[in-house]
N, C-alpha and C positions, 0 to 999 in steps of 0.2 A: 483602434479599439480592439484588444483583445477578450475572445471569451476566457471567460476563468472557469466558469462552472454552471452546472445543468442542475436543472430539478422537476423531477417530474412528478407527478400524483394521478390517480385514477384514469390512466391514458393504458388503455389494451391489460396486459399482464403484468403493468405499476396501480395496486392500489394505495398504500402507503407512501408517501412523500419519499423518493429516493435522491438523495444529491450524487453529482457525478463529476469530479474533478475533470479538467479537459486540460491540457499540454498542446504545444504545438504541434506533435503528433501522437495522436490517442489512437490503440488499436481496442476492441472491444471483443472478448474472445468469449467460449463459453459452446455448452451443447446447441445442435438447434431448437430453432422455437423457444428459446430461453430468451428474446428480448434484445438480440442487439442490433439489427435493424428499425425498432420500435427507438428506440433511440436517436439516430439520424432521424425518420419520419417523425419524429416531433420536434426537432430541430428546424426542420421545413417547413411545416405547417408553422413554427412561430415566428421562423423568418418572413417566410414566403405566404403567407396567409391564403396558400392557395389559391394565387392565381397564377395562372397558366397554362398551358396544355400537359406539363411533365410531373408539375409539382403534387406533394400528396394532398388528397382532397378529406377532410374530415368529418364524420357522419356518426351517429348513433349507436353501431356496430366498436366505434371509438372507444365507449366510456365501459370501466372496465366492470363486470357483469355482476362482481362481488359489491361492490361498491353501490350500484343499480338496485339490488338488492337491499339492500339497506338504508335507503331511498339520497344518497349522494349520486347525483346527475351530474356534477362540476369537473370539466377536466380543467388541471393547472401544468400548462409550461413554465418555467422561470429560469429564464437567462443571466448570469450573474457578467460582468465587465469590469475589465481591470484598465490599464495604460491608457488611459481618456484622454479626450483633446483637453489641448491647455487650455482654449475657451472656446464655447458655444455660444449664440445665437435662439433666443427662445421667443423674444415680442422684440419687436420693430428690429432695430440694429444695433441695439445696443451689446456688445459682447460680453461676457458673464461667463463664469464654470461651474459646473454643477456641483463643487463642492460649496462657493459664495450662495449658491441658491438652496443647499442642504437638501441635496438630490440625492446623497450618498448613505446606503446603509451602514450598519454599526462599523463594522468593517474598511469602510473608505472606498464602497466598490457602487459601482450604477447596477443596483438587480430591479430587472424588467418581469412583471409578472403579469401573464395571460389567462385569464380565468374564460373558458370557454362553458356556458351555461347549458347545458342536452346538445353540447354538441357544434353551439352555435355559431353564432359572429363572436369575435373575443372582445371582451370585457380587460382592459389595459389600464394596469397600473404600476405605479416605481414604487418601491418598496426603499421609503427614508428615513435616516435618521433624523425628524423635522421637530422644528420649534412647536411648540403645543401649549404654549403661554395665550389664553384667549385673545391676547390686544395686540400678537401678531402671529396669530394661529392663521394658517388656509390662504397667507400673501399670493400664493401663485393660482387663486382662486379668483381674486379680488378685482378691480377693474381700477382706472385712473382715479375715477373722482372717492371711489374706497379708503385709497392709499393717501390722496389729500387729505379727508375727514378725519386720517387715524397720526398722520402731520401735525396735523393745526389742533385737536383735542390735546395731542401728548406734546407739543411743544418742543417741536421734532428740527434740528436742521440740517434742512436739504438744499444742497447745492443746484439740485432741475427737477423741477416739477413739473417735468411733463415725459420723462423719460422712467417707464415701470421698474427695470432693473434700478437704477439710482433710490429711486424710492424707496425701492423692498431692502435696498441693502442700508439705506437710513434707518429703518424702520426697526430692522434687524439690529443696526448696531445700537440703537437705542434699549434695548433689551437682553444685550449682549450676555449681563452675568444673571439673567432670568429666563432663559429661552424653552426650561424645560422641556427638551431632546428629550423625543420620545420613537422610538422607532415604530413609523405607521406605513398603509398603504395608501399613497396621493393616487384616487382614482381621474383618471383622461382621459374618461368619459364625458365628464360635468364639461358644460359650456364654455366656460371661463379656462377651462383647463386641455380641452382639444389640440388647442394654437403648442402646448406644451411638447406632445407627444410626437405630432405630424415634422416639428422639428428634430427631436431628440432620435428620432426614429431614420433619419437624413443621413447619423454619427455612427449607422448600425452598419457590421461589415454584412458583406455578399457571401450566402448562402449557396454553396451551388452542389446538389445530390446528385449521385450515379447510381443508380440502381443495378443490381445486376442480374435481376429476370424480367426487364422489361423486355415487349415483344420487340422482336427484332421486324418491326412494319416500314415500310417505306415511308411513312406520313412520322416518323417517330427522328424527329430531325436532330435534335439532340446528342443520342446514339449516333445515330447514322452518320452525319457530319457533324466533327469539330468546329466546321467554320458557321453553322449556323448560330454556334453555340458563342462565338466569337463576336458575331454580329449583334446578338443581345446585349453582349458584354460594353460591346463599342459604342454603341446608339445609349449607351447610359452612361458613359462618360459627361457631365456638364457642358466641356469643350462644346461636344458634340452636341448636346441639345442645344444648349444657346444659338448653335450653329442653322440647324432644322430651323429654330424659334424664326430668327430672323428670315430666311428663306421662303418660312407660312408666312411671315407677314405682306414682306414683298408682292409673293403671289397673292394675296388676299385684298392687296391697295389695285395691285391691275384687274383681279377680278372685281373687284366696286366698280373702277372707271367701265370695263364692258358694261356689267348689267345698269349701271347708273345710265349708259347713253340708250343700251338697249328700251330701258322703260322709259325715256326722254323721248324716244322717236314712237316707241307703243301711246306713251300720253295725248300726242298732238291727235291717234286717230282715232283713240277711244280713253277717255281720260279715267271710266270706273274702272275698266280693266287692268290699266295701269297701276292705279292707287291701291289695288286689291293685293298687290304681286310685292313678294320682298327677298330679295336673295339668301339664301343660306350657306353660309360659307365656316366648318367648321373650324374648331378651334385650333393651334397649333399642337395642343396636349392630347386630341382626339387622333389625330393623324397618324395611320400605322405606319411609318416607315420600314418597318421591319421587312413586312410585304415587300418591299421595295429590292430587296435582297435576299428573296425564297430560295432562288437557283442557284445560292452559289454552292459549290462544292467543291470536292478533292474526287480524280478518279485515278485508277491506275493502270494497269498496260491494257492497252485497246479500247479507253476511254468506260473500263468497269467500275461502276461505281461502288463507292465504299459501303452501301447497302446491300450492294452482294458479293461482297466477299465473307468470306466465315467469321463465325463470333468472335474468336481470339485475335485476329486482325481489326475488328471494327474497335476493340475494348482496348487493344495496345495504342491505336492512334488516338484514342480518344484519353487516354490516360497521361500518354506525351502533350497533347494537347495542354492538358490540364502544365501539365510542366513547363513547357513552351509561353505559354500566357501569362504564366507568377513572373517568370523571368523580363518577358515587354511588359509587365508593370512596374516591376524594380526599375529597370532602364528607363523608364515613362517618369517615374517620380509619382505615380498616382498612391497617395496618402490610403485611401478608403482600403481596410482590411476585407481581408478575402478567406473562407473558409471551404475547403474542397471535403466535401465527404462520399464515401466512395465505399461503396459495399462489393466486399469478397473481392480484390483484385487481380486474384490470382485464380477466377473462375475462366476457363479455357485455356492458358498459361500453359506454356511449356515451362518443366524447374528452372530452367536458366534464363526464363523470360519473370519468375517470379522471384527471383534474387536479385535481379536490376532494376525490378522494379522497385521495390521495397528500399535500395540506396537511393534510388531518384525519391522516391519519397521524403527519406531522412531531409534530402538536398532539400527538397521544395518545401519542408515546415523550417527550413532554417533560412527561409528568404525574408526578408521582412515585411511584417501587416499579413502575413500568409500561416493559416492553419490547416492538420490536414487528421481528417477523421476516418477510420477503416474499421471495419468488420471482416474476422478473416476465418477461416477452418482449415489453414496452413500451416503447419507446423515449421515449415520453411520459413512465413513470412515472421511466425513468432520468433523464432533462433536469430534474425535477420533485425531484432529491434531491442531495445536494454527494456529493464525494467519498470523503469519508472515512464514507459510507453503503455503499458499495458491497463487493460480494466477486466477483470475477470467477473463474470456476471453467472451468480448463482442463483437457484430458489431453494430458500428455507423452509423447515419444515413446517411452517403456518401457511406457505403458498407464496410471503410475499417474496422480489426480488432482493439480493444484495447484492448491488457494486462494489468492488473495492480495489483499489490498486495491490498491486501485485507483490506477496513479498516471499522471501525463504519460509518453506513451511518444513517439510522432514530435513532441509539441511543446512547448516548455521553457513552457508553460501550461494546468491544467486544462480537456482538454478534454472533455465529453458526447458531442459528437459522437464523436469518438471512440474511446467506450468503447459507444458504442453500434454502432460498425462493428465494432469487436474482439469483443466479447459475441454482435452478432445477423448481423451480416456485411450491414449498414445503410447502401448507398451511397447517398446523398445526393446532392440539389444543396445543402445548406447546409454538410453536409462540404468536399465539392469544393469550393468557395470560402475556407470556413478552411482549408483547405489551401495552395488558391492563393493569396492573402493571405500565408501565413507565406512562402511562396518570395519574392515581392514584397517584404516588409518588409525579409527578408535579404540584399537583392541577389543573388537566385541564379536569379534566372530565364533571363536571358541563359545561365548554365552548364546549366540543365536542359535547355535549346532545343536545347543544339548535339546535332548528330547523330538528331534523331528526326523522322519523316518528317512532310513538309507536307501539306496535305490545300486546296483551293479552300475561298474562302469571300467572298460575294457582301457588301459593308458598306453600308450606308446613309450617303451625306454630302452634307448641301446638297441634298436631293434627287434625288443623282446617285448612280448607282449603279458602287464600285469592287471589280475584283477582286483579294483580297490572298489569301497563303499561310499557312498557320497549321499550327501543329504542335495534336494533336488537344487538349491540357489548354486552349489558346486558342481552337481552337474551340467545346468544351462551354464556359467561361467567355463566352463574348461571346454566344453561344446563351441563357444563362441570366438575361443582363442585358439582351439587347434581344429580349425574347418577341414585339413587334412587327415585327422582319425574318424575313419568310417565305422568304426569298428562297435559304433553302439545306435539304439536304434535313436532318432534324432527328438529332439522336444518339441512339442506340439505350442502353437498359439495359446491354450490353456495354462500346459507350465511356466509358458511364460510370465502370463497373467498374475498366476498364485503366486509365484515366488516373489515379484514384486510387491504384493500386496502384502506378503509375509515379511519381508523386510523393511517398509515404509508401516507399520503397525510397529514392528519392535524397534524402531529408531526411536518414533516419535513417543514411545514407550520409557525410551531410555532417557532422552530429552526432555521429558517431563519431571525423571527423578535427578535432573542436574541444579 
């Protein structure tokens, strides 16, 4: 199962319902405190419903204050899903696909929506294109003897009646060219519909966040060692629990025979004491294994462990990690998708730790059933990924946010640079040059010249030195190609600024009247 797409509403600095395309490697760029870590953490909280010691926890402080304000309390996560299994499993065993069960909105896609009420426990429902014909509206509401009475009134035939999915899908074809498709929300809250969710939810891939100012604490196992992080991963393997399952039970038939003899020999010398007394022996689902494997860990020269070694060390192994584990699931054959999100990567990074990292990345969203989601303020990491990777995250002048994938704005060709001045406010001298280059290419330099003031500038020719006049974009230009003429006083960060901005105004100036 792949995600396709996000949607968020009234969660922090999202008032407005914003959708968020997702690819198998989505980078999310943008000033700070614009929102792109709010992002990931509602990704988690929808996956991961907060439980855990790492995961984000959701509170009050959550719901966004404008919204609060005008007495909307409701935050909404919605998950959309694309490449679905071929069949699911909903009531008994019987197998079914969520398209025969009309699970699927308009689209053909399973969108999951989370309505958290002030904050609270989530409120879960599939957003369907479902049948809405009263006499077989709300089927996956219904109960056995339901779907009998709606058999035998409509004269219905069915091959097993006693199997839900068979039924529903009689039921269904019986109204086949009446079904009035209506695209609703099927709430999995309601009773009859619980059994729905705690399955569909089974098909959901694994969420797993990196934050990257979480405290660097000893107790923060995650961080600290990849392998604890590994251990969670493996203890939730099926294999692996059916594994445990059977092991509790074992232990739990030899602990009856103890306590059963022990009150046997208690009963003969006092029989109320006995009869009072009954062993407690939890469940195999309660049982923390996890506990079981606290110590382990990775140290390195002189047995240091990987919680004290420096940030950039902790964050490189744990990143490989991340890398190292997509690949033993490939090899594993393990089916269940996996989504790494992973903020800033290239926070402590040496450059040349943050240019392999960024191809390891490429690699690992091209594994299969594997996504990978980043938040970066690297211009490295942006140059380091195409287009159609990117999500630029602005605020409009109403306040609200706008995502949008990333496309040429002043120039009719992909450009990095660019998205790296628009995202980080990144003026370049390699900017400045594809800039100037494109006025160049287009014949428009002569129209850019006219009218803007000249400025001295001392040239190097033949060894003779001439004085010419320059408007300032041709100053910083011959400044940046002959870094051996000393001979003028040099341009400040400012010029550089203005003249960018003077030439990205009259392009997209010019490009308006084509």
């Amino acid at each position: 199962m792949r995600l396709d797409s996000v949607k968020i509403k009234n969660f922090r600095g999202y008032k407005d319902e914003v959708v968020i395309k997702i690819d198998d490697l989505t980078a999310f760029v943008g000033k700070n405190d614009i929102g792109k870590s709010t992002v990931l953490e509602a990704l988690d909280i929808f996956f991961n419903d907060g439980k855990g010691n790492y995961v984000v926890k959701l509170d009050k402080d959550d719901i966004n204050k404008s919204a609060l304000n005008d007495g909307d309390n409701d935050i909404y996560i919605t998950a959309i899903f694309s490449n679905l299994p071929t069949s699911i499993t909903i009531d008994a065993t019987r197998p079914t696909t969520f398209e025969n069960e009309y699970l699927l909105n308009s689209d053909g896609k399973l969108e999951i929506v989370k309505r958290y009420p002030n904050a609270g426990a989530a409120k879960v429902y599939i957003r369907a294109n479902h049948p809405c014909n009263p006499k077989c509206s709300e089927l996956l509401l219904k109960k056995l003897n339901d779907y009998k009475k709606i058999i035998n009134d409509e004269d219905i035939e069915c091959e097993n009646l006693t199997v839900n999915a068979i039924m529903r899908s009689a039921i269904w074809g019986r109204f086949v060219d009446d079904l009035q498709l209506t695209e609703i929300l099927i709430d999995t809250s309601k009773e009859d519909a619980k059994n729905i969710w705690e399955k569909v939810q089974t098909y959901l891939p694994q969420y797993s966040l990196f934050q990257s100012d979480r405290k660097n604490s000893d107790n923060d196992s995650e961080v600290q060692d990849p392998l604890k992080k590994a251990v969670a991963q493996i203890l939730g393997d099926q294999q692996v629990i059916e594994m445990f399952a059977d092991i509790a039970q074992r232990v739990e038939v030899h602990l009856k025979e103890v306590a059963d003899t022990t009150l046997g020999k208690l009963r003969e010398m006092n029989p109320d004491i006995a009869n009072s007394l009954n062993p407690i022996i939890p469940s195999a689902s309660a049982l923390k294994w996890i506990d079981v494997f606290k110590n382990v860990s990775i140290c390195g020269d002189e047995n240091i462990p990987i919680n004290k070694r420096g940030s950039g060390i902790k964050r490189l192994i744990l990143l490989n990690f991340f890398r190292a584990e997509a690949e033993r699931r490939l090899r594993s054959g393990n089916s269940q998708s996996i989504i790494y999100a992973i903020e800033e990567p290239e926070t402590s990074q040496h450059t040349d730790h943050q240019k392999l990292l960024i191809n390891a990345f490429i690699d690992l969203a091209a594994i299969v059933n594997t996504q990978v989601l980043l938040t970066t303020h690297s211009s490295i990491v942006v140059k380091g990924l195409c287009f159609e990777n990117l999500r630029l995250i602005n605020k409009q002048d109403d306040g609200n946010k706008l995502i949008s994938e990333v496309l040429s704005s002043q120039l009719p060709y992909p450009s990095l640079n660019e998205i790296n001045f628009v995202a980080f406010k990144d003026f370049t001298e390699e900017y400045h040059n594809e800039l100037y280059g494109y006025l160049e290419s287009e014949g428009w330099l002569p129209e850019y010249k006219i009218d803007k003031e000249e400025i001295d500038y001392v040239r190097i020719r033949g060894g003779n030195q001439l004085l010419e006049r320059k408007i300032l974009t041709e100053y910083i230009r011959h400044q940046i190609h002959h870094p051996e003429n000393t001979l003028n006083i040099r341009y400040t960060h400012l010029d550089l600024e203005e003249s960018i901005n003077l030439m990205r105004e009259f392009i997209l100036t010019k490009r308006s009247e084509l």
